[in-house]
N, C-alpha and C positions, 0 to 999 in steps of 0.2 A: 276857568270854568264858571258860568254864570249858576247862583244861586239864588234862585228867591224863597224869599222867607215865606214861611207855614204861619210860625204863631212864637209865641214868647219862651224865653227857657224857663226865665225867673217864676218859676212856679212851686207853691207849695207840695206836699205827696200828695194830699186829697185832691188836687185839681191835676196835680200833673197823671193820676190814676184815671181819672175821669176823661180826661183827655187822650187820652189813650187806647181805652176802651169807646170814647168818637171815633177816632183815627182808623181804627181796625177795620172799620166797613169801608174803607177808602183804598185796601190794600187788593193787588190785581194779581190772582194766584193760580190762575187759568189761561194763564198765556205762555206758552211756551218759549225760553228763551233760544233762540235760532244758533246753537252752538257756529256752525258752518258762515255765517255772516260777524260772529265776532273776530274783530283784528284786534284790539287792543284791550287788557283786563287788566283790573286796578285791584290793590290788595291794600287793606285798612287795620293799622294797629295805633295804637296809644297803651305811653308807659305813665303814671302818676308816681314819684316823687318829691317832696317836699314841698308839698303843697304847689306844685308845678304841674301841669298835664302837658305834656310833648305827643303830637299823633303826627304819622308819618304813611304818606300815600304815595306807593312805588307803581308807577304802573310800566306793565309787560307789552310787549308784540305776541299773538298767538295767532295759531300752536308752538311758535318756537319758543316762545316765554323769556325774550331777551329785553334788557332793562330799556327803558327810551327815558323813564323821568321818576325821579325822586325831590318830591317838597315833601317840608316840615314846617308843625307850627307849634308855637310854645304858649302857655298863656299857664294863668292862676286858676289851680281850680277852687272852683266858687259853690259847686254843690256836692252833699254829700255820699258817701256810698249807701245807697239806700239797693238792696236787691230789687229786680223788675225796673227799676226806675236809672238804667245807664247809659239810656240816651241822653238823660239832662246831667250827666256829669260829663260826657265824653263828645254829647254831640255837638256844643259849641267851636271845641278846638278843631274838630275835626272839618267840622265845614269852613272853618278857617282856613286848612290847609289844601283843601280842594280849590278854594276859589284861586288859589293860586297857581294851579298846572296846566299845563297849555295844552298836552294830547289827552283829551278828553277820553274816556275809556268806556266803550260799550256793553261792560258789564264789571259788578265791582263786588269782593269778596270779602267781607271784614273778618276781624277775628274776635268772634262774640256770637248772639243768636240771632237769625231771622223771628220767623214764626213759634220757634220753639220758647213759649212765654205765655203768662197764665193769663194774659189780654192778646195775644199773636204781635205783640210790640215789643219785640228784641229790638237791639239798637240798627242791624241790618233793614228790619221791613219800616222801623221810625222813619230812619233818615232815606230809607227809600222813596219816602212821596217827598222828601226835599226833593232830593236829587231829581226826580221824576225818569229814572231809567234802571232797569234790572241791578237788585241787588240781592247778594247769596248772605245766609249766617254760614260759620263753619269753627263753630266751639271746639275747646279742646277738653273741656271736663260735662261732666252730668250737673244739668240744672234741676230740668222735671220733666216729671214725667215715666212711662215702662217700657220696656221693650226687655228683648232676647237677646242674647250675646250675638253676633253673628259670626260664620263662617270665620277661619285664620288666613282664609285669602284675602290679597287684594278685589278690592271689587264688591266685598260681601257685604251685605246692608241685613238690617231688621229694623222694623218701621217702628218710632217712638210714639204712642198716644199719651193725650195726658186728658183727663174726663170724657175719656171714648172716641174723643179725635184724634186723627192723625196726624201731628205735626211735623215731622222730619222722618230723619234715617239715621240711625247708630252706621255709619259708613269705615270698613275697614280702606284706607285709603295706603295701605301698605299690610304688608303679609306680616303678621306674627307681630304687631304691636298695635296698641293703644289705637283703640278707633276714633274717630270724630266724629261731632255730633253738625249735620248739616240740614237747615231748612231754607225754604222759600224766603225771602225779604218781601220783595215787590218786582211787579214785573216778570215773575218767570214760574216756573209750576217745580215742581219740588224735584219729578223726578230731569229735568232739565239742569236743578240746581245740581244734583249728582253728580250727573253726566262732566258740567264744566270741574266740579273741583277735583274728580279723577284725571281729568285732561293737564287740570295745571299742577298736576301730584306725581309724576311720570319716576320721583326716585325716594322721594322722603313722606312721613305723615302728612306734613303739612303741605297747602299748595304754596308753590315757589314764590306768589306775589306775597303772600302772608310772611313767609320766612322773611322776604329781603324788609318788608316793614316795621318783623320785628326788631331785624337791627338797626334801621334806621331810625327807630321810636326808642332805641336805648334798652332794647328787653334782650340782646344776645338773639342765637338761634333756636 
């Protein structure tokens, strides 16, 4: 998969905050992503241990969501955990690991936030203008932001704001447990980004490419 580069990692917070807050107006959240024309969806995870960062991109055939290609890449990680700021810990390795898969995947699902971020720069919508193609967040805990519980169906949503906008959906993606928190990256409108991670969510919380990345990334299911 070909990569070009945006801009530099090695940035301090203040400028990588700065940078980010540029970045946001670049981001495309009015385009519907064409559920019906995607064949193939990528799921993104990375584990950090010892001083090591492993990310792991499984990508799927859909809707049958069978495996075609699992890379991994390993490297040091070199920045810190600073909250807001986990694309420049995670984003290196991971585009590392991309540039090395051959079925390129028409829409890509991390396990972290899009839009849901106090700039709209979750690691999903960051490395979305890398990528320059549809990318979903699909967290598994509350970052920020309010909403209402939803519904204990599958299916059930209540939309998150955070300073009176609306950045995602608290999405029940399975009946009677723990919702997920999913926004827009790039490239795709939110309620588009729904629509896909229910389709690749058919039995468990999480969607199926995310699981098979966590264990490829060392994180179990």
């Amino acid at each position: 998969m070909r990569i070009e580069p945006l801009h530099d990692w090695d940035l301090n917070p203040k400028s990588a905050i700065a940078l980010q807050t540029e970045l946001a107006s670049r981001l495309v959240s009015d385009l519907p992503l064409e559920i019906d024309r995607v064949k193939r969806v990528a799921g993104i995870d990375v584990s950090v241990k010892n001083g090591q960062s492993r990310a792991a991109v499984v990508v799927m055939s859909f809707p049958d969501l069978l495996g075609i290609e699992t890379v991994v890449a390993q490297q040091e990680t070199r920045y810190p955990y600073i909250p807001g700021l986990l694309a420049f810990r995670e984003g290196p390795v991971i585009l590392q690991a991309l540039s090395k898969i051959n079925h390129e995947p028409d829409a890509i699902i991390f396990d972290g936030m899009g839009q849901i971020h106090p700039r709209r720069m979750g690691i999903a919508a960051h490395l979305g203008l890398w990528l320059r193609r549809p990318t979903i967040g699909c967290g598994k805990s509350h970052y920020i932001g309010d909403y209402d519980e939803p519904a204990e169906t599958k299916g059930s949503r209540a939309p998150l704001r955070f300073r009176g906008r609306e950045l995602g959906f608290v999405l029940r993606a399975r009946t009677g447990v723990k919702p997920v928190y999913v926004s827009a990256g790039h490239l795709a409108t939110l309620e588009s980004a729904v629509e896909l991670v229910l389709a690749c969510a058919p039995r468990f919380r999480l969607p199926e490419p995310i699981r098979a990345a966590h264990k490829a990334a060392g994180l179990g299911k």
